[in-house]
N, C-alpha and C positions, 0 to 999 in steps of 0.2 A: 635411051641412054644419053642423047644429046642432049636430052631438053634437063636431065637429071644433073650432066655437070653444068651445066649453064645456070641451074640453079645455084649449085654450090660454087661455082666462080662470081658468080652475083654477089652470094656472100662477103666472099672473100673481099670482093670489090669495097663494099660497102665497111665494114672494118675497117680498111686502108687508108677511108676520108677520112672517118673519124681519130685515127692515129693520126695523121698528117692537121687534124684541126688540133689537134693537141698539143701535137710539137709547135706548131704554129705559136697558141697561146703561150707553151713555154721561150719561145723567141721573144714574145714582146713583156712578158714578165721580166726574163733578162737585161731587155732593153732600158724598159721603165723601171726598171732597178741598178741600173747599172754602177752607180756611186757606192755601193755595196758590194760587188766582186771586182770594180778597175781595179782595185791594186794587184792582185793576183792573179786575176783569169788571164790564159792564154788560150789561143784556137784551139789547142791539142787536148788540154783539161775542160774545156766547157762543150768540147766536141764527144767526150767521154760519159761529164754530168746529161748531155739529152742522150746518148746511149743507152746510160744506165737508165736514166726516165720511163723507159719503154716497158719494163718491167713492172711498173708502178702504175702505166698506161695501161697495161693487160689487164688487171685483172678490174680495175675501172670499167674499162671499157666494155669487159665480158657481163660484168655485171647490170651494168647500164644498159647494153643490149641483150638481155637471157630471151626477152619476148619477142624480138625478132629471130635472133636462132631457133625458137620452139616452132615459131608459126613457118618456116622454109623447114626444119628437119625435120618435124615429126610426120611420118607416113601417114596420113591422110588424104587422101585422092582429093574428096569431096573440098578441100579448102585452097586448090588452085584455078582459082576466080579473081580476074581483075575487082572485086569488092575486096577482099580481102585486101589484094594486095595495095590499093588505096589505103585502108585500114592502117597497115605496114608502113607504109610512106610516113603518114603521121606520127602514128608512134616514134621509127625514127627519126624524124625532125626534131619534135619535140624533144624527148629524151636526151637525144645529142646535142642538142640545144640548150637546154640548161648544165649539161656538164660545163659544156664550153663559158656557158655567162658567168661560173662558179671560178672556172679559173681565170677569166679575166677581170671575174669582182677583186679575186686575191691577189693581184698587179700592183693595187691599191694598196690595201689594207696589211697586206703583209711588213710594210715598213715598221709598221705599228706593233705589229703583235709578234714579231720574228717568225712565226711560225703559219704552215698554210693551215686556212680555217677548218677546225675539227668538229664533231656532231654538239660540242658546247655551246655550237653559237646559237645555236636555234632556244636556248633556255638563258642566252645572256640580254636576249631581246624580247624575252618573255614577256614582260611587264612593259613592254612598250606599246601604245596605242597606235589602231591601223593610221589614224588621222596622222600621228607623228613620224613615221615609220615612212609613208609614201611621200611626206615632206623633206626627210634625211635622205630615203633613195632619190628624190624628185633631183635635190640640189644635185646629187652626185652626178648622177645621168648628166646634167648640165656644165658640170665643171671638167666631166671625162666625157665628154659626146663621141670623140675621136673612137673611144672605147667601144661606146654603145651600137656607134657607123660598123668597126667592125664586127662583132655582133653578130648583126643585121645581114652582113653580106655573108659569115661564114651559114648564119642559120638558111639563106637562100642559096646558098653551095650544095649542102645536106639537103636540101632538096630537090635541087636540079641533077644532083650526081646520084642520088639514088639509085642502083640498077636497073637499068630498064627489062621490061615484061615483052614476050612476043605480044605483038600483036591483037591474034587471035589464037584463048585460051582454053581447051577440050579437055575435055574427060579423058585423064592418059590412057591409052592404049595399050596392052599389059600391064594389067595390076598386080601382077604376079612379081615381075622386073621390078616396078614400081617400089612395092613395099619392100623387097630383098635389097634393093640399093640405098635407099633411105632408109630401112633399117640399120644397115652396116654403117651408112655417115654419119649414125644417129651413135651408133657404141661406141664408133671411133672419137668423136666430136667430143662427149660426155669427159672422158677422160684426160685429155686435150686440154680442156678447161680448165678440170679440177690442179689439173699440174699447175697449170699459167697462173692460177688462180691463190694458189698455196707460193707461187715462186720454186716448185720443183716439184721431184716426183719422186723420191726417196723418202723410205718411214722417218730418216731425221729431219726433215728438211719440214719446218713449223710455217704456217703462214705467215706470209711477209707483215710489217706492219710499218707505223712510218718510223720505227726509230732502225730499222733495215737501211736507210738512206743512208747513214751514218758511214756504214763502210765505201762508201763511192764519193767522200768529198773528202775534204781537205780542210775545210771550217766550218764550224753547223751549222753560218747562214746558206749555205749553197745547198743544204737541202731542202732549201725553198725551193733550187731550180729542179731539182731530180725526182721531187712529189708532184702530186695532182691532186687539185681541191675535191674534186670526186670520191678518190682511193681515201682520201684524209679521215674524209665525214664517216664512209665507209666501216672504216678501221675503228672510227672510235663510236660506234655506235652502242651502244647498253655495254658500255665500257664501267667494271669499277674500279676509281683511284686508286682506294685505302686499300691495298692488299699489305698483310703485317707481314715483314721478313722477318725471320728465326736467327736473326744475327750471335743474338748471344744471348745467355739467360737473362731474367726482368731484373735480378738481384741487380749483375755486373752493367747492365744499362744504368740502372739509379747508381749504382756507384761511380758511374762515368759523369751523368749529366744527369738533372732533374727538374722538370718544368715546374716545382711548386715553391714557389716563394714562402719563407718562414720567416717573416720579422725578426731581426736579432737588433733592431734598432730601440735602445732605450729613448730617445728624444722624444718630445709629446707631438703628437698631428699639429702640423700647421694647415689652416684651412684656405690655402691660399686659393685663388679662381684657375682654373687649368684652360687655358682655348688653343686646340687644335687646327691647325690651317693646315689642309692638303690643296696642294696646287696643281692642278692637270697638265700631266706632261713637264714637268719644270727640272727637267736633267742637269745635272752641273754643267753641262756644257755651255747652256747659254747664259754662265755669271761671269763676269771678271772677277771675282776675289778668287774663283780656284783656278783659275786660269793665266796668270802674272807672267808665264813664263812662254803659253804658249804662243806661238806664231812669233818668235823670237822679243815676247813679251808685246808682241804691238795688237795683240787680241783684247777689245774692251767690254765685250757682253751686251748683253742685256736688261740690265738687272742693276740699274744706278742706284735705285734707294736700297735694296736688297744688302747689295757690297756693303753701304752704307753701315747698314745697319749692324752685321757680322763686324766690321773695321771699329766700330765706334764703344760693342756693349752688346756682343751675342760672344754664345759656345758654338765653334761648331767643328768638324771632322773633316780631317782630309780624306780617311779611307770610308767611307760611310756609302751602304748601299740600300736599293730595294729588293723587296722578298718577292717582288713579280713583274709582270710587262702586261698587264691590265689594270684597266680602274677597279673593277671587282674583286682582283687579287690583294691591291693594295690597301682596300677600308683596312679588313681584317688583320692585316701583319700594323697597322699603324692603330688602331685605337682596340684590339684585342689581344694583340701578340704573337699571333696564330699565323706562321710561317705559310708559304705556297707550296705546295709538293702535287704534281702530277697533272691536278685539273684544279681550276676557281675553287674554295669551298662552297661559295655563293649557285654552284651548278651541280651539286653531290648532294644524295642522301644526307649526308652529315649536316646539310645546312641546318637541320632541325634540330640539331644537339643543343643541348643547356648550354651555353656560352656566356663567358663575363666579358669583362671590357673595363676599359676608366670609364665610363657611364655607370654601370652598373655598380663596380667597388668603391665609389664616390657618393653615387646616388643612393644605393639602399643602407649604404653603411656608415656613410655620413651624412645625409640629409643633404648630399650638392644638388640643385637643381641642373637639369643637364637638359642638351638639347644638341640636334643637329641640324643644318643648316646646307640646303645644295639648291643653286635657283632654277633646276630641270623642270620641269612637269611632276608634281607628286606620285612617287610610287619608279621613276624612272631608274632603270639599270638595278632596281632591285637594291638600294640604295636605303630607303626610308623601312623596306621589311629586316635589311639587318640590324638598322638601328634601331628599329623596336626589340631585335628577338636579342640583342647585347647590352638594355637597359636603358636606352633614351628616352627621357619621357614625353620630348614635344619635338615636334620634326616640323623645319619650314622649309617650304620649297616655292613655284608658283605663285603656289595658288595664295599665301598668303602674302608673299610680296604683292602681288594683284590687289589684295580686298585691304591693303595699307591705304588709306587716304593720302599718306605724306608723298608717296610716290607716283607712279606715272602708268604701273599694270604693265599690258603689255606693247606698251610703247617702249618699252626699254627691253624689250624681248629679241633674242640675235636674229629669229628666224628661222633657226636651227633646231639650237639646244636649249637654250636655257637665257637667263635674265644678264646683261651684262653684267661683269665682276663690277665694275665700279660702282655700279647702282645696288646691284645687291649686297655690296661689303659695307655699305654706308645703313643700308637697311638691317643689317647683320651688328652693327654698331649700335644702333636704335634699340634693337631689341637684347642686345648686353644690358645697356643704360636701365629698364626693366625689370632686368631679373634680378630674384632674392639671390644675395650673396650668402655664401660661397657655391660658385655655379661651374659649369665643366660644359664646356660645349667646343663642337667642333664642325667645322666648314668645310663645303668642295668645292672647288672653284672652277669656273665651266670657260671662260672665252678665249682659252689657249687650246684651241681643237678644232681638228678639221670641220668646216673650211677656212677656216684660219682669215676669220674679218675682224675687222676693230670698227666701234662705232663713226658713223657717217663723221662726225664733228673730228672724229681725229686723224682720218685720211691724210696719209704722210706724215704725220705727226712724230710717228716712229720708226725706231730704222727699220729698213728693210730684210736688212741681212742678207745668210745664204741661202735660208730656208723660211718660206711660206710661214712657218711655225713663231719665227723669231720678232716679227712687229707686236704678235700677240704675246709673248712672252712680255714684252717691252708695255704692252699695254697694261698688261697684270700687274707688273710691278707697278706702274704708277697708282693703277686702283688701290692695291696694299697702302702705298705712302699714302692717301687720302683717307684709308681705315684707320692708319695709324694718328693720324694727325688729329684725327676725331675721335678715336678712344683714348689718346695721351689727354685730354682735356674733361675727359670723364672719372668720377672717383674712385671707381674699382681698378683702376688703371694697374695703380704701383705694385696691389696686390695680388697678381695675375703671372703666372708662366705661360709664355705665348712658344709653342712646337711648328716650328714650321717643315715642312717639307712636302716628295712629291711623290703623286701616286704610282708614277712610273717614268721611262724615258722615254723619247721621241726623237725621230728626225736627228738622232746624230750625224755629225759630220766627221771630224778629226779622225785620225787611228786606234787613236789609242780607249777614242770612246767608241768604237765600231768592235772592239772586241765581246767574248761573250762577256768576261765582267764589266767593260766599259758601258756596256746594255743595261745596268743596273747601278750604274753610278745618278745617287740623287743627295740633295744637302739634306741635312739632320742639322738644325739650328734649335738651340735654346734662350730663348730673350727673355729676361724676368726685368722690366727697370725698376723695380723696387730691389734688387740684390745687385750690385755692379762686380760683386766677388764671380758671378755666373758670365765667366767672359774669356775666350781666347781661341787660339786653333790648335788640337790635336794632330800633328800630324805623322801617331804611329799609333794608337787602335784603332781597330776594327770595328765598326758600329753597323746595324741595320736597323731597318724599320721597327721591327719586332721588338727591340731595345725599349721603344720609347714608352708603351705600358710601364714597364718593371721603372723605367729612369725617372717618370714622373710620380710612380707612388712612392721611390724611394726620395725621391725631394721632397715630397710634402710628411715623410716620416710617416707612411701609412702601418696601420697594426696589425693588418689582419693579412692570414694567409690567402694565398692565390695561384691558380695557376696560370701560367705566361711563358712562351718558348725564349723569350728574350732574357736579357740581363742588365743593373742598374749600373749604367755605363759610369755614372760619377762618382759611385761610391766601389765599383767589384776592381778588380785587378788589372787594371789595361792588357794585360798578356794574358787574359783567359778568352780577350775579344774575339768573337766568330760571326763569319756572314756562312751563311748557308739559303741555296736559292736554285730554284729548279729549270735546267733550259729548255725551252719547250723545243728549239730547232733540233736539239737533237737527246731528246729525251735522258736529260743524263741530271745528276744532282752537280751544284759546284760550291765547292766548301774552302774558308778563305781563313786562315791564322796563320798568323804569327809573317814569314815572309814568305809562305807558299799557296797556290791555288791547287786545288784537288779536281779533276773531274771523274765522274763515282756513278757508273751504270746499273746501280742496282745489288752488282755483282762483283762489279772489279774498278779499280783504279783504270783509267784510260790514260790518263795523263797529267802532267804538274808542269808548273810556272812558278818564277821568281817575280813574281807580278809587280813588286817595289823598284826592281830594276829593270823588270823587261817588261815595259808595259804595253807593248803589242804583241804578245807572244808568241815570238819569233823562235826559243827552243823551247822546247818537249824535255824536262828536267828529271821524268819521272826514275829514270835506271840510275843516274847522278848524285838524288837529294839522300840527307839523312836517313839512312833507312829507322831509325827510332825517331824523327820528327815522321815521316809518314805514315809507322803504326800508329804514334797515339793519334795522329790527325781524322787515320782512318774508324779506329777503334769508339773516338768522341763522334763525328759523323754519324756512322753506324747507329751509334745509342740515341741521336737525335730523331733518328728518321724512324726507328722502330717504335719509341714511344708516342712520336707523334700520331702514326700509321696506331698503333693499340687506341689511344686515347681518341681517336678520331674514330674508331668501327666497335667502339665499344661507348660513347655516349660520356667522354668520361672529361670534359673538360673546364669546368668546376670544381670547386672543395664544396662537399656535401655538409651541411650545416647537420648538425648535431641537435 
């Protein structure tokens, strides 16, 4: 009997570290995040979010350990042998060892992505080579050691705290006791689990999942602190995105909203050159032209030639957002149309649907040569396979900067990622000067990312700022101004619309950029110097990423139908303007016209903001606002997400040629 609950207090024991390694990680997660809840957390609410954590921690945990509860409960006389329970030891070290490195990998990275890592990652790093991959973790390891130290010591806790074994181990003495006692903590245990496991033990009561967190916070970054990157991966394991809601008939959806562009423009095709610039991580936060006012105007940026260039002879928006918080979110919403909803497309079945794009509506229908341009490793981030499967026809990465004679290979390589911007924007220019006109090509730009170096030669050269992120910002820009300076001297110059903007946000600071829309605040610029008429600042539409397909065929007066989730922001209505974009912290949709934000669970309205005047959202407007501005808001929504969700599990996102 003794030696029975000694097993089962053993148990017990050994779950408790592992809860206590947990909370632990989520202490220093809160720690190393902390510019992200000071403004609100108090003792009482962040004593609450690791409360509720525990919950999130159960069924992790149980999961993570099933093979240690099977090998102590299941009645078996013959497997209570110190081999075994060696055996046990390792397992759980191990096992609880990588939970633990998973949430302290997410300490990091969660700045980034808002959200803790889910079973996506493991296919967004797909196409990464082990050679690159143990050099990305290499650096990390190096620049977080402090991280790695802890680690190290909780992985040698888990093993020292392990329960200890008598002694000396016999063949128990009544088998009879034996198996009736471990049978019973076996029936009991079973169900035990399954409750903890589901988060209750009522027929209503659904398995928890992480958009569960939502009701124990207060703002959806905090359900970074109440998840675990374990429960995350868990939860979204053979997850699918596109499930189609039955909002409303297909009729009343196309009569709301309609992704297919129909030419109503008489003018003839102009075949002007299109180039594409996505900038990595480049939020509006760190420019001064959108910023004049903040820090009682004495905030100056980043971004001197950038301002420059918007102040002198660009379009651009004050309200203008991204359709995601990844680089692989964003190709797609900027050079396809194709909004973010749920999960990457780049990480879903769907990736293999028939997709257009301005490559492809340029390239096969007008004869533009087109190309994309990213200085990674060929094939990286999965990158160069959408540009193929959206119509590019030449893709330069690496390997061709490398085998350039005019340049330097990889001598100009971060170490990291990729080819510095400045070398490859000049290389990126070289091979413009080349191409048969009229051509469409479009750029990513790599040396504004962690770990956020600038080349040797320009140490100090740029400010520093508040954030690690902001020298490289500063570095980028000036690379841009040396692109520019040497394609303004090239002849395809005047006849070009140059798109700039950025794949997502970063390392916000401010308040008002720490909200969930603030998370998606990035510039939408149009520079054409051969039209000076394409020039000033909006600052009452609505614009996103997705826009800039439908706004760039509609400049160039394209003729042929298409489908695109956007709309041609210079030519359509300025009050028909919508962002719509998906939060991953707390699984909800957030939809933005006219002077309201929506936040939209699938199912219902959660909440609304005057986002024009309350730009921290400070009240909750949703019982207050127009109740007929918030049916149609809801009703257009709706028909957005349903179509998209159809068109996306049904293959349907091209116009079929006849």
């Amino acid at each position: 009997m003794k030696r029975n609950l000694s097993i089962i207090c053993g148990l017990i024991w050994d779950l408790l570290i592992v809860y206590c390694a947990y909370t632990l990680c989520r202490a220093v997660f809160l720690a190393l995040n902390w510019s992200l809840y000071s403004g609100t957390m108090t003792f009482a609410h962040a004593t609450g979010l690791f409360g509720a954590g525990l919950l999130f921690d159960t069924p992790a945990i149980l999961y993570t350990n099933a093979i240690i509860l099977l090998i102590f409960l299941l009645p078996l006389h013959w497997k209570e042998t110190p081999a075994v329970y060696r055996v046990a030891r390792w397992i759980y070290t191990i096992v609880n060892s990588i939970a633990v490195y998973m949430n302290l990998m997410d300490c990091v990275y969660f700045p980034f992505t808002g959200k803790r890592t889910t079973a996506s990652v493991f296919a967004e790093f797909g196409n990464e080579s082990t050679g690159e991959m143990l050099k990305i973790f290499g650096g990390q390891f190096l620049s977080h050691w402090y991280l790695v130290l802890l680690a190290a010591l909780i992985s040698w806790a888990l093993w020292k705290l392990f329960r200890p074994i008598p002694a000396r181990v016999k063949k128990p003495v009544g088998l009879a006791r034996y198996y009736l006692l471990r049978t019973l903590a076996l029936v009991v245990t079973i169900p035990l689990c399954i409750g903890a496991i589901r988060g209750g033990f009522t027929k209503a009561t659904r398995p928890i999942t992480i958009s569960n967190a939502n009701q124990y916070v207060n703002r959806p970054a905090e359900t970074g602190i109440v998840l675990n990157t374990p429960f995350s991966i868990f939860r979204t394991l053979k997850k699918t995105p596109f499930a189609v809601p039955n909002y409303m008939s297909d009729k009343e959806a196309e009569s709301l909203y309609t992704p297919v562009h129909v030419p109503g423009d008489t003018a003839a095709f102009t075949p002007r050159n299109v180039v594409v610039l996505i900038l990595e991580s480049y939020s509006k936060q760190h420019f001064g032209y959108y910023n004049k006012t903040l820090r009682g105007g004495t905030y100056k940026g980043f971004t001197p030639f950038l301002d420059s260039l918007i102040t002198a002879s660009a379009m651009t928006y004050k309200f203008s957002y991204a359709n995601g918080r990844k680089s692989i979110e964003g190709m797609p919403s900027v050079l396809s149309s194709l909004p973010n909803f749920v999960e990457p497309l780049f990480l879903t079945p769907a990736s293999l649907n028939a997709m257009s794009g301005l490559a492809r509506e340029l390239g096969e229908n007008k004869g533009y040569t087109t190309a994309f341009f990213h200085g990674a490793q060929n094939g990286s981030m999965g990158f160069q396979a959408f540009a193929r499967a959206t119509g590019f026809q030449h893709y330069y990465g690496r390997d061709e900067f490398n085998a350039d004679p005019n340049f330097n290979g990889d001598e100009d390589f971060d170490g990291t990622w990729a080819i510095w911007d400045e070398e490859f924007f000049q290389f990126f220019a070289q091979q413009l000067e080349k191409m048969k006109q009229p051509f469409m090509t479009a750029l990513f730009s790599a040396s504004s990312h962690d770990p956020f170096a600038v080349p040797e030669k320009y140490e100090g050269r740029f400010p520093q700022g508040e954030r690690p992120l902001q020298q490289c910002i500063a570095y980028t820009d000036y690379a841009l101004k040396r692109f520019f300076e040497t394609a303004s001297r090239q002849p395809w110059f005047k006849n070009t619309l140059f798109v700039i903007t950025a794949d997502h946000v970063s390392q916000q600071i401010d308040p008002f950029y720490c909200t969930t829309l603030g998370n998606y605040c990035v510039p939408i610029i149009l520079y054409a110097p051969g039209d000076p008429s394409l020039h000033g600042y909006d600052e009452q539409q609505v614009v996103e990423q997705i826009d800039i397909m439908p706004t760039v065929l509609g400049y160039l007066h394209y003729d042929q139908p298409y489908v695109a989730f956007g709309r041609d922001i210079l030519r359509g209505a300025a009050e028909e303007g919508f962002a719509l974009h998906w939060l991953p912290e707390s699984s909800c949709y957030e939809y933005v016209w006219g002077d309201y934000v929506l936040q939209f669970d699938g199912k219902q309205t959660t909440s609304a903001y005057e986002y024009r005047t309350d730009s921290t959202f400070s009240h909750n407007v949703l019982g207050t606002m127009p109740p007929a501005t918030r049916n149609r808001m809801e009703r257009h929504m709706k028909s957005v997400i349903q179509q998209y969700m159809q068109r996306m599990t049904n293959d349907n996102l091209v116009i079929k040629k006849r």
